[in-house]
C-alpha positions as CSV (number, residue, x, y, z in Angstrom):
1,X,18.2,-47.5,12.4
2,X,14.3,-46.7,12.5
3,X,15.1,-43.8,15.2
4,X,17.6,-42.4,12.5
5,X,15.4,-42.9,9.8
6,X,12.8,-41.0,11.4
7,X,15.4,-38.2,12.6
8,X,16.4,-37.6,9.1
9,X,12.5,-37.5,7.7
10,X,11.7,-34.7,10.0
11,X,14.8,-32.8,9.4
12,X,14.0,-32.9,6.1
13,X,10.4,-31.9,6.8
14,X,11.4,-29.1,8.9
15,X,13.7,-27.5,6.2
16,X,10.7,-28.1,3.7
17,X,8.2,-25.2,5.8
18,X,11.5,-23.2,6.2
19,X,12.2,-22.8,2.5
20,X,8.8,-22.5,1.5
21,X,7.6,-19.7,4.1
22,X,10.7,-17.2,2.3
23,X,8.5,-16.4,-0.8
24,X,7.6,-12.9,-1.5
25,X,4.2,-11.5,-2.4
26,X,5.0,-9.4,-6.1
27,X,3.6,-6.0,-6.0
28,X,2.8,-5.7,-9.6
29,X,1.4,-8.7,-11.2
30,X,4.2,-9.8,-13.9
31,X,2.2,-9.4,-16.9
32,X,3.6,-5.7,-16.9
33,X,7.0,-5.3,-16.3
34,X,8.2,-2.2,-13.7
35,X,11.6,-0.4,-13.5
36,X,13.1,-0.9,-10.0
37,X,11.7,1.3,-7.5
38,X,12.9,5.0,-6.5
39,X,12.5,5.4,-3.0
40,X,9.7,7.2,-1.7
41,X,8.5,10.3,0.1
42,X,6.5,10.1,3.0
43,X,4.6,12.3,5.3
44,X,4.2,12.0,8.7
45,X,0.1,12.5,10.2
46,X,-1.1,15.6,11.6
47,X,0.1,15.7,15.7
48,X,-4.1,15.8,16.7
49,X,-4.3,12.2,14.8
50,X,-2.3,9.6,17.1
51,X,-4.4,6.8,15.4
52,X,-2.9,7.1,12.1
53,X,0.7,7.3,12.5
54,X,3.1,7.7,9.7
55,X,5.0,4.5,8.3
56,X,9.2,5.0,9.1
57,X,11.0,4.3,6.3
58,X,14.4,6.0,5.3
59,X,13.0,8.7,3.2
60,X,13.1,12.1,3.3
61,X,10.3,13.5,5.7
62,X,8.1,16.5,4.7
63,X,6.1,18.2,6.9
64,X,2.0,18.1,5.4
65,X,0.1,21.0,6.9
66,X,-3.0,19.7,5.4
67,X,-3.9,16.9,3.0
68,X,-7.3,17.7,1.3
69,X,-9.5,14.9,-0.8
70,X,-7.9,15.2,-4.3
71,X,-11.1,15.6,-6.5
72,X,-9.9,15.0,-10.3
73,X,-8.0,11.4,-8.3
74,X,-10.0,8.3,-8.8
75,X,-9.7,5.6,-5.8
76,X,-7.8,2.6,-6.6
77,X,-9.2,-0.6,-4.5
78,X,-7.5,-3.9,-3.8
79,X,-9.0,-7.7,-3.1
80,X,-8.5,-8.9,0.4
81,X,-5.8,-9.1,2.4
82,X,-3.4,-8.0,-0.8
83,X,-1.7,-5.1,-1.9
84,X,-1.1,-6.8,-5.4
85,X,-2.2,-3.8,-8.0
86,X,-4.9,-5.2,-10.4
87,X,-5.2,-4.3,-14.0
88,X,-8.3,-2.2,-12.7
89,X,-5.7,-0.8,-10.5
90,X,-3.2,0.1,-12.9
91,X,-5.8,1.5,-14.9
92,X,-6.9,3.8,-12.3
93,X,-3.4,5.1,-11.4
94,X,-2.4,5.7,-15.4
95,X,-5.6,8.0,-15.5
96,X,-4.2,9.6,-11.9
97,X,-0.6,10.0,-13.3
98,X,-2.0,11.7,-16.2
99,X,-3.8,14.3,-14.3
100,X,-0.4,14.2,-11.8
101,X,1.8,14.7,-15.0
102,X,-0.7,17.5,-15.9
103,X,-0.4,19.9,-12.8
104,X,2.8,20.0,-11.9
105,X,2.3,22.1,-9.1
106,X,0.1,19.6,-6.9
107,X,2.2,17.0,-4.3
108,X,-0.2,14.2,-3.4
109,X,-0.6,11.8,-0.5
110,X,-1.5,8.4,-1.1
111,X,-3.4,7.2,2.2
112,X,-4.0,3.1,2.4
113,X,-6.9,1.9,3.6
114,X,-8.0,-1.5,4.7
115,X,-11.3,-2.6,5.9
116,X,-12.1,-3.7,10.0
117,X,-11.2,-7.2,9.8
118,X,-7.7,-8.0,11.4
119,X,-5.7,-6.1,14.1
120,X,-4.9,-2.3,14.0
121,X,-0.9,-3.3,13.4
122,X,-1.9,-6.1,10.7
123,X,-4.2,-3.1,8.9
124,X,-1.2,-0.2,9.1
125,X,1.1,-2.3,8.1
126,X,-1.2,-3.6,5.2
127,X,-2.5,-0.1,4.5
128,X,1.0,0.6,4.0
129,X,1.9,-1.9,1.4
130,X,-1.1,-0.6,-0.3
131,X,0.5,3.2,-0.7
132,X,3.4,1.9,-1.5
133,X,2.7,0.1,-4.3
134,X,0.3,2.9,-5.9
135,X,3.7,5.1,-5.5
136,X,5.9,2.9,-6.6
137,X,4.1,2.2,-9.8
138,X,3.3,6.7,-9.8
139,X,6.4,6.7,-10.1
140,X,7.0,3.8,-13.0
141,X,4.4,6.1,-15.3
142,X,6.5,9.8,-14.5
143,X,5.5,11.4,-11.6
144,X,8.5,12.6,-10.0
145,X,9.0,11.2,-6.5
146,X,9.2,14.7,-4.8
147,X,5.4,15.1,-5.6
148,X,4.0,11.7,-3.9
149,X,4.1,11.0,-0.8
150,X,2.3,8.0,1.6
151,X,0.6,7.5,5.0
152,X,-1.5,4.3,6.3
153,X,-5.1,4.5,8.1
154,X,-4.9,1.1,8.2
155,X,-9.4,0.7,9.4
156,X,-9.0,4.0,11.2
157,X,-11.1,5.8,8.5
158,X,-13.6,3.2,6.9
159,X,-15.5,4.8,3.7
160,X,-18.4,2.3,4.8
161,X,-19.1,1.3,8.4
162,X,-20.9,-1.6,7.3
163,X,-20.1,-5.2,8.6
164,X,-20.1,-6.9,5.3
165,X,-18.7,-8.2,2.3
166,X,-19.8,-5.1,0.4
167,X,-19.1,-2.6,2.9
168,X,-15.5,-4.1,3.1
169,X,-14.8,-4.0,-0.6
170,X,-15.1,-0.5,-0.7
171,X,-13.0,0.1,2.1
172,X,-10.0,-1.5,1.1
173,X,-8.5,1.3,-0.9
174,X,-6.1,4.1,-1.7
175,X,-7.5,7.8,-1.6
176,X,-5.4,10.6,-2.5
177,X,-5.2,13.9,-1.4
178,X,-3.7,17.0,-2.4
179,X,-0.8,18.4,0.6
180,X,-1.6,22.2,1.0
């Protein structure tokens, strides 16, 4: 009886961590509500830059010549390890649609960024999210998903080479650029 006892207890313990390791991170925190997400555009890195290769997703593929810093597009930064969009965040991006929704004749890259700590795949993959959600919420405020597309540097291309706490802050980000 003890043996079966203790059988069912760890069973039941087991299926516990299995239930509770399925929860999703939200993108957007749920104070402000966002339609479902249109899928995305994304472009693939230049050939001569192996190190930042271009997330697969299935979206249509353009071809980006050149993608040059995006001057009137304030940087939108995230805490650590998260790609969860602040209200600074959201802030940032309304401004950048604005000027998106403005001149209709740019197409923008959104290239995440994540500062040195973790592995390179942990950091694309992370730099990814990052772009992602900035597009996804673009998108949310207007700009029309042919304009935006994504890319991940993962800690390829740190702002800051510093190893600390403020050097990382400012490299966990999302620049934009404009695709010539």
């Amino acid at each position: 009886m003890n043996q079966k006892m203790t059988g069912l207890f760890v069973g039941i313990i087991c299926a516990a961590f299995i239930a509770a390791g399925c929860a999703k991170k939200e993108v957007v925190k749920a104070e402000e509500p966002v339609a479902p997400p249109a899928k995305a555009v994304e472009a693939p890195a230049k050939p001569a830059a192996p190190e930042a290769p271009a997330a697969k997703e299935e979206t249509v593929q353009e071809t980006v010549k050149e993608a040059v810093p995006a001057a009137n597009l304030q940087t939108v930064y995230f805490d650590f390890d998260s790609y969860v969009l602040s209200a600074e965040a959201r802030d940032t991006l309304k401004k950048n649609a604005e000027w998106m929704l403005a001149n209709t004749g740019e197409k923008v890259q959104v290239q995440g960024n994540c500062d040195e700590r973790g592995s390179a795949e942990y950091n694309l993959a992370l730099g990814e999210k990052r772009a992602k959600a900035a597009v996804k919420y673009l998108e949310t405020l207007g700009v029309p998903t042919s304009r935006l597309s994504f890319i991940s540097y993962g800690k390829e291309k740190p702002v800051d080479p510093g190893h600390d706490e403020a050097a990382w802050t400012k490299n966990r980000r999302d620049d934009f650029a404009l695709i010539k």
